[in-house]
C-alpha positions in Angstrom: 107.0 -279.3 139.8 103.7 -279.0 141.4 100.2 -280.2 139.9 99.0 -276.9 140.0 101.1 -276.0 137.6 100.7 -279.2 135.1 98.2 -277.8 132.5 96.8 -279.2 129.4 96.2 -278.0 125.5 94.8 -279.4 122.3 96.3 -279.0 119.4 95.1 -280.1 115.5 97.4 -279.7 112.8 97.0 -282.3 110.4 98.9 -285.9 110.9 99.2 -286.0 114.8 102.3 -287.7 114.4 104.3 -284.6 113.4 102.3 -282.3 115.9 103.1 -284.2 118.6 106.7 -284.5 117.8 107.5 -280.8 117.5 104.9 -280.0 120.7 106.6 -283.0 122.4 110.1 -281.4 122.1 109.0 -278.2 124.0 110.5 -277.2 127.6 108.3 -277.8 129.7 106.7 -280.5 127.8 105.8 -283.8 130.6 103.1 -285.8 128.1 101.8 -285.7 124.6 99.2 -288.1 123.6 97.6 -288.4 119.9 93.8 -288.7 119.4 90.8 -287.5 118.6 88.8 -284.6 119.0 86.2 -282.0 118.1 83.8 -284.9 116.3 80.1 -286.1 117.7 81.4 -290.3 117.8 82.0 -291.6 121.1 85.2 -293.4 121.4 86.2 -293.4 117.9 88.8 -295.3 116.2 91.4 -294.3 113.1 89.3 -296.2 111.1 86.1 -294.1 112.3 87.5 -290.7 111.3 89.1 -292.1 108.4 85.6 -292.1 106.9 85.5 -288.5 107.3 82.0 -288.4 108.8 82.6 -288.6 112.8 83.8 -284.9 113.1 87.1 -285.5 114.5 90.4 -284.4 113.8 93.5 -285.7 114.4 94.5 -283.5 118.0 97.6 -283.9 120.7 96.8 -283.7 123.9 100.0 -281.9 125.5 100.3 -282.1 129.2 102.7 -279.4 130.4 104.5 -277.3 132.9 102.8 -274.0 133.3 106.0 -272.4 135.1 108.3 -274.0 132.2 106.5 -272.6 129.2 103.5 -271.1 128.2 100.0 -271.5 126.0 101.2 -269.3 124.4 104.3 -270.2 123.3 102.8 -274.1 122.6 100.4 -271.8 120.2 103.8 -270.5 118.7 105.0 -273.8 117.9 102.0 -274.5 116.9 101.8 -272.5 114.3 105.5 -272.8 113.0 105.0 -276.6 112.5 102.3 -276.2 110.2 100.8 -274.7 107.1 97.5 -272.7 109.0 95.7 -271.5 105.2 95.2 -274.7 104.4 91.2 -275.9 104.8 90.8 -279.5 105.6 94.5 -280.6 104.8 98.2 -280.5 105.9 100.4 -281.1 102.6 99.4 -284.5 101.3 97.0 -285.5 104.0 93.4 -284.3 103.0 90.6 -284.5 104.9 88.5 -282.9 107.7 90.0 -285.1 110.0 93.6 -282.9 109.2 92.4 -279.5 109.7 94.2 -277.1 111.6 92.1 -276.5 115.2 92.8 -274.8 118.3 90.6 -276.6 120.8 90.2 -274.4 124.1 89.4 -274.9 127.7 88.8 -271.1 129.0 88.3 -267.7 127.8 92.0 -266.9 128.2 93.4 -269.8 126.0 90.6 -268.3 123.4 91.7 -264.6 124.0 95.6 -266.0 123.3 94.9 -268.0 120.2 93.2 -265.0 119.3 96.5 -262.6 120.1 98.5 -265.3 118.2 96.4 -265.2 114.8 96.4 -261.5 114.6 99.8 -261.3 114.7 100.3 -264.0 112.1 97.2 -262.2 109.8 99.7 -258.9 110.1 102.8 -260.5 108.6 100.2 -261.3 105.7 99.8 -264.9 106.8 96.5 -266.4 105.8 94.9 -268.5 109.1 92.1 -270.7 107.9 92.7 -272.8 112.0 89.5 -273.5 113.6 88.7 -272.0 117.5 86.7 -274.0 118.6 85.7 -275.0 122.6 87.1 -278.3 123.8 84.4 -280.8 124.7 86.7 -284.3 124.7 89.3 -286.3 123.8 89.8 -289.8 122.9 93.3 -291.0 122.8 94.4 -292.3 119.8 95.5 -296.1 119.3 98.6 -297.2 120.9 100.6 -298.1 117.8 99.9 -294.2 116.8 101.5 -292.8 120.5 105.2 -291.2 120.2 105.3 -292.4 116.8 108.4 -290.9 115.3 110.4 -290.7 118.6 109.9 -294.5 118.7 111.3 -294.7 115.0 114.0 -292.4 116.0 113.3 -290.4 113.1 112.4 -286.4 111.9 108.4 -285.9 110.7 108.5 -284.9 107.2 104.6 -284.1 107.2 105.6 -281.3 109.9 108.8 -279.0 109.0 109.3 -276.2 111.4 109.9 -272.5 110.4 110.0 -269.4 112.1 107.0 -267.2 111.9 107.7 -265.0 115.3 
């Protein structure tokens, strides 16, 4: 692997725990971190967007390997870990801070995510998931990093099903 190839993406689907585990689990994969972003609060903590008035939402950062997989198949998983109608919630987590986002670095990670939710629109599925330019990201406490691979256990706020 060559650092050309390492590449990152951003990713907010509710509960970062779950998001990270399923992005985690990708080929290609190398580094997933939980955090923050898309708000206006410098460095902020759980208990900041908790509030609901920083503008964050719970993101993953995923580092990976651009000649293992591809934006566009992280966008895939994405999207068949996650519920993408929902408005400001992800089952029982409510909140702006669990919205469904799509934070990109470049015109081509937009035009993809763009691909990606006209195909889901034309199976008739409703995508309420915000595009929105990355600006930055604040990783997340440590206690909230790898969360259910350390517990050895399955995210039940993330269940996976095939929608390509």
């Amino acid at each position: 692997m060559n650092n050309t190839s390492l590449k990152k993406a951003y990713f907010a689907s509710g509960c970062f725990w779950g998001t990270e585990y399923w992005l985690k689990k990708e080929k290609g994969t190398t580094q997933t971190k939980a955090g923050y972003c898309g708000g206006n609060t410098q460095n902020p903590t759980y208990e900041d967007i908790c509030k609901r008035d920083t503008g964050h939402a719970e993101t993953v950062e995923v580092e990976y390997d651009s000649n293992l997989t591809s934006y566009e198949e992280l966008l895939k998983i994405f999207f068949e870990t996650h519920d993408p109608s929902q408005i400001n919630r992800q089952g029982p987590d409510i909140g702006t801070q669990y919205r469904s986002a799509i934070f990109y670095q470049t015109t081509e990670e937009k035009e993809i995510a763009e691909k990606i939710i006209k195909l889901l629109e034309e199976k008739d599925i409703k995508v309420a998931t915000e595009l929105a330019p990355f600006h930055k990201f604040w990783p997340a406490e440590d206690y909230h990093q790898n969360y259910y691979f350390r517990r050895g256990q399955v995210p039940t706020c993330h269940i996976y099903k095939k929608k390509f």
